[in-house]
C-alpha positions in Angstrom: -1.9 -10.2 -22.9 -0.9 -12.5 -19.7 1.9 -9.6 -19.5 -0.2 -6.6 -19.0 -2.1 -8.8 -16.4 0.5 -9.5 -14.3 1.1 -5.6 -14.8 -1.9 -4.6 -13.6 -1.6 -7.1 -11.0 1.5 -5.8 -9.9 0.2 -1.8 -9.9 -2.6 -3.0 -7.7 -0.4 -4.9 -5.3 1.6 -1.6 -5.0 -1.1 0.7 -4.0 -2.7 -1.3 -1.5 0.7 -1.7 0.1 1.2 1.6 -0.3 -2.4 2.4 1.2 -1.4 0.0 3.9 2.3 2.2 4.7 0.0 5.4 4.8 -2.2 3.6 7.4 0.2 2.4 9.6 1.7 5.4 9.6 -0.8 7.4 10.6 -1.2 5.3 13.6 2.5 5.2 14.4 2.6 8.6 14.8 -1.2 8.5 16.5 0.7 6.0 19.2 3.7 8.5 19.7 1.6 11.7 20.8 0.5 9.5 23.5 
């Protein structure tokens, strides 16, 4: 059990880094068109 935890801990970690990449991104290229 305490290894599917850390799973699901780990998959959540990921997408909200992910989410984070997407959103700094976004602004990168926001910042560049400038």
């Amino acid at each position: 059990e305490y290894i599917t935890l850390q799973k699901n801990k780990l998959i959540k970690t990921i997408a909200y880094i992910k989410q984070n990449l997407k959103q700094v991104i976004s602004i990168e290229i926001k910042q560049n068109e400038i």
